[in-house]
Residue frames as a rotation matrix with the C-alpha (Angstrom) as fourth column:
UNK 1
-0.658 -0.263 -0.705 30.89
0.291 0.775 -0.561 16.22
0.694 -0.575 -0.433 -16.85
UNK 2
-0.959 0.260 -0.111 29.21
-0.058 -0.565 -0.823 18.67
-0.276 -0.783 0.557 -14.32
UNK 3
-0.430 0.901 -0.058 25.88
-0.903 -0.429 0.040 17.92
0.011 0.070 0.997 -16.61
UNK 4
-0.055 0.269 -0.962 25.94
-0.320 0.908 0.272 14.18
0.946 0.323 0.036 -16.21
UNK 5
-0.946 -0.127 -0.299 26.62
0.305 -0.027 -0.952 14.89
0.113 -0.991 0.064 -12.44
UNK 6
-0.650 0.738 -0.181 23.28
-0.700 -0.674 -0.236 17.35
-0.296 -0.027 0.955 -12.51
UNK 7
0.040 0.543 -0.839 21.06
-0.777 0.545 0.315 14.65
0.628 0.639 0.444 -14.85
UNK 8
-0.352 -0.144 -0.925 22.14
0.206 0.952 -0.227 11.81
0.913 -0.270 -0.306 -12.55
UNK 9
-0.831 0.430 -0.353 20.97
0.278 -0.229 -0.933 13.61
-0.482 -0.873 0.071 -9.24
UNK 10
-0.349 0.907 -0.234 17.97
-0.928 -0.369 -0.046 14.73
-0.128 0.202 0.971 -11.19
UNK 11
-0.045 0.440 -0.897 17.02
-0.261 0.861 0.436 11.06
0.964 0.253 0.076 -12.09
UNK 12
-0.702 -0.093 -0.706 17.55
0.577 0.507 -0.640 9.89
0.418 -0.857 -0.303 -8.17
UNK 13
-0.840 0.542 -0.021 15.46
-0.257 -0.432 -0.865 12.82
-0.477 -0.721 0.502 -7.07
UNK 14
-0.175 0.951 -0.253 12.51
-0.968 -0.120 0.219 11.90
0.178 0.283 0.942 -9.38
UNK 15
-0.141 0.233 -0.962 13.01
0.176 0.962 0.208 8.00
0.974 -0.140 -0.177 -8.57
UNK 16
-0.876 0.141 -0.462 12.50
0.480 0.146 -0.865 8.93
-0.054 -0.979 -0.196 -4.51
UNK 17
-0.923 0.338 -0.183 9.75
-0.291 -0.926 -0.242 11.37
-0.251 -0.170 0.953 -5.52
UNK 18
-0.552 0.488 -0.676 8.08
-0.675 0.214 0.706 8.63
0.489 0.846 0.211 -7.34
UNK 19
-0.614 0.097 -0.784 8.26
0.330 0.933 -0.142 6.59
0.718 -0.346 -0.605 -4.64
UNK 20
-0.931 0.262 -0.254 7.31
0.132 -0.406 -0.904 8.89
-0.340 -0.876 0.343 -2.14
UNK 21
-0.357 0.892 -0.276 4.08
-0.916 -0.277 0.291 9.37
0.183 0.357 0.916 -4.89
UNK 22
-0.564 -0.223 -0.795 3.66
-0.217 0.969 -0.118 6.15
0.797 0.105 -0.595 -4.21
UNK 23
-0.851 -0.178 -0.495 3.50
0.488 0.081 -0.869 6.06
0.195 -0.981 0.018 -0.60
UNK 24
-0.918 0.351 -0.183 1.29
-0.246 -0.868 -0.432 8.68
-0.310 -0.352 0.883 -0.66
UNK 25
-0.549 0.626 -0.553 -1.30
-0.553 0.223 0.802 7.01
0.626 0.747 0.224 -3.07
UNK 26
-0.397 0.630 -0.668 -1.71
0.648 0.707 0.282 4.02
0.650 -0.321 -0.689 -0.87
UNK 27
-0.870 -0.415 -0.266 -2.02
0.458 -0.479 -0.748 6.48
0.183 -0.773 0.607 1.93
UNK 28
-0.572 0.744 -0.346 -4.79
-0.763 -0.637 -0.108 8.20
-0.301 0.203 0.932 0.28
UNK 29
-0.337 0.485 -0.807 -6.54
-0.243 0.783 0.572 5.08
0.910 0.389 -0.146 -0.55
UNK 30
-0.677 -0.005 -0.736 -6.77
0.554 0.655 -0.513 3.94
0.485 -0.755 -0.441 2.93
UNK 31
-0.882 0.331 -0.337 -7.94
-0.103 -0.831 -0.547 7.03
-0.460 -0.447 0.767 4.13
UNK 32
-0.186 0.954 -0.236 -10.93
-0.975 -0.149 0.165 7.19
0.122 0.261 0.958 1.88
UNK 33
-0.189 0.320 -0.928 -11.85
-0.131 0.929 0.347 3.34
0.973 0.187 -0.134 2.20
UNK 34
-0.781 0.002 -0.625 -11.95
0.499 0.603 -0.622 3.91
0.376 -0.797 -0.472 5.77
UNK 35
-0.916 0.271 -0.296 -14.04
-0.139 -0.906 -0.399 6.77
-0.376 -0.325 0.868 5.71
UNK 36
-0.474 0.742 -0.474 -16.20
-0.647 0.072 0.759 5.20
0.597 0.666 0.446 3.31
UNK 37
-0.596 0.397 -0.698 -17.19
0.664 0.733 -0.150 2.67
0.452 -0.553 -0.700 6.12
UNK 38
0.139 0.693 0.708 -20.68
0.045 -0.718 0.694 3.58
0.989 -0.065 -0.131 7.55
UNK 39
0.614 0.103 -0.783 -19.56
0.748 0.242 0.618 2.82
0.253 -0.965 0.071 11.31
UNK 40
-0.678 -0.565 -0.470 -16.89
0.728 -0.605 -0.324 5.76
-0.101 -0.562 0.821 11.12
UNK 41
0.549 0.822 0.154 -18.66
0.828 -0.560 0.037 8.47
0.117 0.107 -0.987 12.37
UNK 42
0.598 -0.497 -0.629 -15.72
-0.124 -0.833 0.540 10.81
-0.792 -0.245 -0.559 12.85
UNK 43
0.957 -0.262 -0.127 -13.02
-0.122 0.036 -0.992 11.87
0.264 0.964 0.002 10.51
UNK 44
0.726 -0.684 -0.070 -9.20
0.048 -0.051 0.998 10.93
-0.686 -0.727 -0.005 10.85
UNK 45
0.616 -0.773 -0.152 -5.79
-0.715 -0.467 -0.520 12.03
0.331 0.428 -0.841 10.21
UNK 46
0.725 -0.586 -0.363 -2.33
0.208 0.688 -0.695 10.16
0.657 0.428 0.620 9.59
UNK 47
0.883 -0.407 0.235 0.21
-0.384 -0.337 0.860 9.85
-0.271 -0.849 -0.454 12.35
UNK 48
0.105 -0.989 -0.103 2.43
-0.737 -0.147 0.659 7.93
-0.667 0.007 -0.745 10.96
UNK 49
0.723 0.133 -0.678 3.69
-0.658 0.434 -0.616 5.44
0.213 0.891 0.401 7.82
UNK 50
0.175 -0.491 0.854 5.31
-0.708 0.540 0.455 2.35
-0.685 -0.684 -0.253 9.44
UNK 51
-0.180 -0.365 0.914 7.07
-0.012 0.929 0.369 -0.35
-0.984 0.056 -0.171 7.66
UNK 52
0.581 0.041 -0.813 7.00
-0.797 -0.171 -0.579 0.99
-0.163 0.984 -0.067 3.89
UNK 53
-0.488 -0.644 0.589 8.14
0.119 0.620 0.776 -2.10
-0.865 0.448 -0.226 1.61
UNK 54
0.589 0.592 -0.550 7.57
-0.562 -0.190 -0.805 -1.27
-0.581 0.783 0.221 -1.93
UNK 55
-0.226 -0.853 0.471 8.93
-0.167 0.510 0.844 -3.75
-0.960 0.112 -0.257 -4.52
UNK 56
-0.147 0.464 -0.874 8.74
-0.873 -0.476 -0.106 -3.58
-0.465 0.748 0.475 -8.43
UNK 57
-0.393 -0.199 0.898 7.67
0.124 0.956 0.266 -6.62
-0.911 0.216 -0.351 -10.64
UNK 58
-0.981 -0.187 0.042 6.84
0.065 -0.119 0.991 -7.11
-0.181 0.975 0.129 -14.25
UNK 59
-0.520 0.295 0.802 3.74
0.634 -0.496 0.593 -6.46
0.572 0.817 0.071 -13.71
UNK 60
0.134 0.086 0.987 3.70
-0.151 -0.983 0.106 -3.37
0.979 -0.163 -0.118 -11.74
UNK 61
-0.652 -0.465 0.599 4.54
-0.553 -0.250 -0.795 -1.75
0.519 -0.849 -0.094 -8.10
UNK 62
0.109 0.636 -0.764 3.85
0.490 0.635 0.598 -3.16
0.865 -0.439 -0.242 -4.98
UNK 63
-0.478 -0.425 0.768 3.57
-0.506 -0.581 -0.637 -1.47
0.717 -0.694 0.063 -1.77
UNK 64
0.385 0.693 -0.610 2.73
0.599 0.315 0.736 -2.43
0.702 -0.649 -0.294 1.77
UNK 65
-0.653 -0.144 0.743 2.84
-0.351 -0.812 -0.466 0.05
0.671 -0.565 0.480 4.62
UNK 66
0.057 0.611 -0.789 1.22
0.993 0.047 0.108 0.25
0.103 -0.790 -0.604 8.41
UNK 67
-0.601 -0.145 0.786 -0.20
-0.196 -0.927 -0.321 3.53
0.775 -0.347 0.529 9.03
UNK 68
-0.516 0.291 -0.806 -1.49
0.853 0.090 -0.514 5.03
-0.077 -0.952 -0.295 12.23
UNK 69
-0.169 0.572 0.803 -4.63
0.426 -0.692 0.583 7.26
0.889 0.440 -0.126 12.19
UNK 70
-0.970 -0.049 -0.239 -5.77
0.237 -0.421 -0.875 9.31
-0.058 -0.906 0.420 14.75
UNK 71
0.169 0.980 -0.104 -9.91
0.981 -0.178 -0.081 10.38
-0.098 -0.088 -0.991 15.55
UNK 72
-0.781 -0.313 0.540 -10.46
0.428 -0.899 0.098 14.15
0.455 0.307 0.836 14.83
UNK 73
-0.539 0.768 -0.346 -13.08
0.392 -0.135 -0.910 16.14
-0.746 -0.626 -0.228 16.27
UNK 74
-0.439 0.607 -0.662 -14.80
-0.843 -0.532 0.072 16.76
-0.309 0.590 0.746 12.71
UNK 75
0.026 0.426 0.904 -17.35
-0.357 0.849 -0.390 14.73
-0.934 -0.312 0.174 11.69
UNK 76
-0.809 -0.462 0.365 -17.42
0.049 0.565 0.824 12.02
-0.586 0.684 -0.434 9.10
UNK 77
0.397 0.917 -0.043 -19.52
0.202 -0.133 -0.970 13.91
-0.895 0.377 -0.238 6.16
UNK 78
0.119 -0.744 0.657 -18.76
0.973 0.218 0.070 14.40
-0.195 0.631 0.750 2.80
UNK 79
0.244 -0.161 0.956 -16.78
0.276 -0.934 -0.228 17.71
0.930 0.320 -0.183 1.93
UNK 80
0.965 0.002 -0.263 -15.90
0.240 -0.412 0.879 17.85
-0.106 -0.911 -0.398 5.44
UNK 81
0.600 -0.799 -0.023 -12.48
-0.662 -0.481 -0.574 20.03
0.448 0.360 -0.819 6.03
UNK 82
0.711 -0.579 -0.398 -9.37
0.270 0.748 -0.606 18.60
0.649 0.323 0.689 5.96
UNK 83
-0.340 -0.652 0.678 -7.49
-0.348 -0.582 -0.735 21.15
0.874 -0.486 -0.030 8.46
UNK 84
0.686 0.693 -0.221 -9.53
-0.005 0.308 0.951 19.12
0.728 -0.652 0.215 11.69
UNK 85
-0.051 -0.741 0.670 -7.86
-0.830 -0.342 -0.441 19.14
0.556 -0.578 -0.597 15.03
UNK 86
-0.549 -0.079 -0.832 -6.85
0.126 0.976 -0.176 15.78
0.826 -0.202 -0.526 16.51
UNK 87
0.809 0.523 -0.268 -9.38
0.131 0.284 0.950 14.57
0.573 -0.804 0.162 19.28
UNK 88
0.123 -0.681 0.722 -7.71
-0.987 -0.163 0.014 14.80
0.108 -0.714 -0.692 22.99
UNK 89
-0.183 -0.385 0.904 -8.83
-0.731 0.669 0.137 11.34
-0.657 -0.636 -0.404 23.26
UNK 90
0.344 0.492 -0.800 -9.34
-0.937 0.229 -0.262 10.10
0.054 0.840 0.540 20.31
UNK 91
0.591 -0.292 0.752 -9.40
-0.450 0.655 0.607 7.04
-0.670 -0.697 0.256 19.25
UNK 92
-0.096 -0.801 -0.591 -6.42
-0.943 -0.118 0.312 5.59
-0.320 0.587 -0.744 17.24
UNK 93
0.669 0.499 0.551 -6.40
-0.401 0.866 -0.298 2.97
-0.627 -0.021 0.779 14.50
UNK 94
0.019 -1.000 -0.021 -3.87
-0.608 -0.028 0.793 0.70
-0.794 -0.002 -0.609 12.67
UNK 95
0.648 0.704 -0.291 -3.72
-0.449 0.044 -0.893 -0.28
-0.616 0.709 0.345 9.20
UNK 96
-0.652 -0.720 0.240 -1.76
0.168 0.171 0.971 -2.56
-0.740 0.673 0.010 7.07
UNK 97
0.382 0.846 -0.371 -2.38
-0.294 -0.269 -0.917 -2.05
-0.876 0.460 0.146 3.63
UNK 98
-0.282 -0.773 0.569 -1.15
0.315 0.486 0.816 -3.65
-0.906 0.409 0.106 0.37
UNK 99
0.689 0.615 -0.383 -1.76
-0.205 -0.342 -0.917 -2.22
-0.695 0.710 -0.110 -2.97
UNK 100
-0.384 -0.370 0.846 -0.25
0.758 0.396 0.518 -3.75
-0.527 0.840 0.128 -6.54
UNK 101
0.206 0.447 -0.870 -0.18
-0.071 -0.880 -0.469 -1.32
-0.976 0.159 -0.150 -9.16
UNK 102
0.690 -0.114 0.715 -0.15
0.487 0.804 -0.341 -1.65
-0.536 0.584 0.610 -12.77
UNK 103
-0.424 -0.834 -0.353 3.15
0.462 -0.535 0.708 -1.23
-0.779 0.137 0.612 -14.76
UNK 104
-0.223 0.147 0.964 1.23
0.946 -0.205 0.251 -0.54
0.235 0.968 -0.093 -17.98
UNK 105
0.068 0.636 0.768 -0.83
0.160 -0.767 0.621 2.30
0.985 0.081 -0.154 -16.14
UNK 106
-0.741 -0.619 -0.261 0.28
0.220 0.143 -0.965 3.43
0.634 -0.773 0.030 -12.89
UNK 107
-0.598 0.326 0.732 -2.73
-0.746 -0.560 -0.360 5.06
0.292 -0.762 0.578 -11.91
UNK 108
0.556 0.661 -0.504 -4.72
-0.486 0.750 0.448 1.52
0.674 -0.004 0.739 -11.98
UNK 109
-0.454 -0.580 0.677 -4.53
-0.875 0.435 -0.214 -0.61
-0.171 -0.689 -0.705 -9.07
UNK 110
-0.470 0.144 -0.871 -4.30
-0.417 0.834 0.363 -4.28
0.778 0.533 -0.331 -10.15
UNK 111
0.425 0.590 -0.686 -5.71
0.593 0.392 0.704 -5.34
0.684 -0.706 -0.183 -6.31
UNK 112
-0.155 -0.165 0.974 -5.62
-0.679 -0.698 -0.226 -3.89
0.717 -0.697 -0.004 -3.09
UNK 113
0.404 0.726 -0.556 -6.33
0.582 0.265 0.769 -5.35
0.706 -0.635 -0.316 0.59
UNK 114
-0.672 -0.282 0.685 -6.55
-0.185 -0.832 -0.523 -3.02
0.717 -0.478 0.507 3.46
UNK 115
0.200 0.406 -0.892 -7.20
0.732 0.543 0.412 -3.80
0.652 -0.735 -0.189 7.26
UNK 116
-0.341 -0.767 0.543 -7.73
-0.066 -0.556 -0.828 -1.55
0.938 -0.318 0.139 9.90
UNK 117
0.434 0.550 -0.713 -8.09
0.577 0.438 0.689 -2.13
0.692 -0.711 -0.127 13.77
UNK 118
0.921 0.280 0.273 -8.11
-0.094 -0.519 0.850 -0.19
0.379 -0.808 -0.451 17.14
UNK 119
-0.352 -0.909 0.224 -4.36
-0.457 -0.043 -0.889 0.49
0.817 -0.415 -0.400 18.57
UNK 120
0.035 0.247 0.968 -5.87
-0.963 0.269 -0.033 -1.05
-0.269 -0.931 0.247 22.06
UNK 121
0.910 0.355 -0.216 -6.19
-0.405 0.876 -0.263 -4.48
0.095 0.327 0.940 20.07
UNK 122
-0.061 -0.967 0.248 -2.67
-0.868 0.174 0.465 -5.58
-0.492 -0.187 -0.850 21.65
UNK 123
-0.524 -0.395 0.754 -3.61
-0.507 0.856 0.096 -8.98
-0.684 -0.332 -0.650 21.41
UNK 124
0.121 0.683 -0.720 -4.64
-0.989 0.024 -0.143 -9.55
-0.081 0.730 0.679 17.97
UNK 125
0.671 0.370 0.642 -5.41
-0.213 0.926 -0.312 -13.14
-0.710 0.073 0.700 17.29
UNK 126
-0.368 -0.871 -0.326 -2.21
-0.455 -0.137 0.880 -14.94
-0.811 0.472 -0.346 15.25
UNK 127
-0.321 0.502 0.803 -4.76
0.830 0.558 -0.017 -16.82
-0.456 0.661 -0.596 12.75
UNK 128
0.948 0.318 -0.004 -6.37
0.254 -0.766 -0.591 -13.11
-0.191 0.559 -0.807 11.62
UNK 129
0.451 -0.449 -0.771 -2.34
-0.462 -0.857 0.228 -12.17
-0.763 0.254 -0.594 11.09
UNK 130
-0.733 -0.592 0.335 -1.32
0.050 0.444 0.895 -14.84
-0.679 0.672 -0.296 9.18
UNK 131
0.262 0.717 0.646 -4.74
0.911 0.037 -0.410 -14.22
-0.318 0.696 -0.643 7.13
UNK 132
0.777 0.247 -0.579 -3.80
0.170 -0.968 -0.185 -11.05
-0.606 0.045 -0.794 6.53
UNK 133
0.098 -0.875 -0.475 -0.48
-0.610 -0.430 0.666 -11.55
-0.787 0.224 -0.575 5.42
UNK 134
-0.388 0.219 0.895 -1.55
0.455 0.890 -0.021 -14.23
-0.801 0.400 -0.445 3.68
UNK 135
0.517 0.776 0.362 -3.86
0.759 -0.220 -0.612 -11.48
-0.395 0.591 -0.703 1.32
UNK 136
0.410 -0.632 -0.657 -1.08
-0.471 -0.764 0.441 -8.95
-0.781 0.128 -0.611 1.48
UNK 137
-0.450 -0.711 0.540 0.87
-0.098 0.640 0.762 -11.99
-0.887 0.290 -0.358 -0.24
UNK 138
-0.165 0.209 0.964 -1.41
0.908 0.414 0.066 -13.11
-0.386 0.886 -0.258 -2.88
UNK 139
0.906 0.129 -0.404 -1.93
-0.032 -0.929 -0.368 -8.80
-0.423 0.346 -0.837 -3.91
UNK 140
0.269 -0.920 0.286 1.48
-0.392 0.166 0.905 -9.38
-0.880 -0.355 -0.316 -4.32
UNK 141
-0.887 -0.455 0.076 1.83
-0.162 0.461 0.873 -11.69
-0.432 0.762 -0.483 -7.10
UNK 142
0.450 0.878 -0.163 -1.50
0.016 -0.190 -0.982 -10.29
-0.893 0.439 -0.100 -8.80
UNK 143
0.664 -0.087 -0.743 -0.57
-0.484 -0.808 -0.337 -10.00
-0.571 0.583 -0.578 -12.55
UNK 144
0.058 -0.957 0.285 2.25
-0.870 0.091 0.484 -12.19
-0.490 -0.276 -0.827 -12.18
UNK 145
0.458 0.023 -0.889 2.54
-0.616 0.729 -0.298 -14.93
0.641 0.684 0.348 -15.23
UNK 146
0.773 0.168 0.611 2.76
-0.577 0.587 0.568 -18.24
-0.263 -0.792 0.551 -12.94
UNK 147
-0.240 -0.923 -0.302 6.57
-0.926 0.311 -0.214 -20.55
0.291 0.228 -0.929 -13.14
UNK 148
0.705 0.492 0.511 5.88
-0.594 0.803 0.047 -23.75
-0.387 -0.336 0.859 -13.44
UNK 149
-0.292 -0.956 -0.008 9.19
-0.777 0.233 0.585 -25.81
-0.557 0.177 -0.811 -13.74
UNK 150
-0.892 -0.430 -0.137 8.87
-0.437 0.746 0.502 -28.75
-0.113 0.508 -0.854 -16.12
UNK 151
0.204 0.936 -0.286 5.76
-0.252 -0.232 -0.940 -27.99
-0.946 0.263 0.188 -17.22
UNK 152
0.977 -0.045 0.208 6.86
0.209 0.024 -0.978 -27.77
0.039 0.999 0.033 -20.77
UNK 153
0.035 -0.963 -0.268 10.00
-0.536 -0.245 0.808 -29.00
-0.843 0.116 -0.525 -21.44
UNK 154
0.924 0.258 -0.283 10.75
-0.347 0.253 -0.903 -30.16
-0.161 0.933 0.323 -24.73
UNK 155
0.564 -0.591 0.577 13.71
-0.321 0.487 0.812 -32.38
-0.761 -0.643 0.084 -25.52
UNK 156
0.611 0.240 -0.754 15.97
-0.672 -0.346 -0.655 -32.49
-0.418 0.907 -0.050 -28.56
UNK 157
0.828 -0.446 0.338 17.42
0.499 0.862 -0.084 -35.72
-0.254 0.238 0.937 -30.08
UNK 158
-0.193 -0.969 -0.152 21.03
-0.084 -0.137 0.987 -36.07
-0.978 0.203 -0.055 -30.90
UNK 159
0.182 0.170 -0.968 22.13
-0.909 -0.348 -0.232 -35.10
-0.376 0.922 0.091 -34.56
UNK 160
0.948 0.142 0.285 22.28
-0.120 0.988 -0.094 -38.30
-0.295 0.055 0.954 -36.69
């Protein structure tokens, strides 16, 4: 009994651990897509992972998350170190990000879209969020074999 107790908490800790690998992935995606822009000229660190929704479909994970970065005072080169101290005033930027993975092959991502804008941007425009959520949405149901009610129905006579 005491090893189906053990096995069952081992299976819950590797499903949060997976998830948390998860989390982390998109995490690390963002990060390098934002760096890869040629306008950052500094390098930044994560402050925080806001609004984690990860949901599984047939064909493969979804995640969406808002993180918060922060400016560092190293610059944006490659091989630059990873231990940087946060800027006093840096400046700080918010990201939603959606990423669809595939079930066949977790490390493949089936689509991605990732926005990020200036924490000072209170007063973002509601036409650029519904466009956004709008792309978050279709990542979403990448993969996804389309339901099309009564499309093909097929109808079977009575027996004679």
């Amino acid at each position: 009994m005491k090893g189906l107790l053990v096995l069952g908490l081992g299976l819950v800790a590797l499903a949060a651990a997976s998830r948390l690998t998860l989390q982390e992935r998109v995490v690390g995606l963002v990060l390098e897509a934002f760096h890869n822009r040629s306008v950052v000229q500094w390098m930044y660190k994560e402050q925080a992972v806001e609004e984690v929704t990860e949901r599984e479909y047939p064909a493969g994970s979804f995640v969406r998350l808002r993180l918060r970065l922060q400016q560092t005072q190293c610059p944006n080169q490659p091989g630059s170190r990873q231990d940087c101290a946060l800027k006093r005033r840096g400046r700080r930027q918010v990201c939603l990000a959606c990423v669809k993975f595939d079930s066949r092959s977790p490390s493949k991502v089936l689509d991605s879209h990732m926005h990020c804008r200036t924490e000072t941007q209170h007063a973002v425009k509601e036409m650029e969020t519904k466009r956004h959520e709008e792309k978050c949405r279709t990542v979403q149901e990448t993969g996804e074999a389309p339901y099309h009610p009564g499309r093909f129905a097929f109808s079977r006579g009575l027996p004679s």
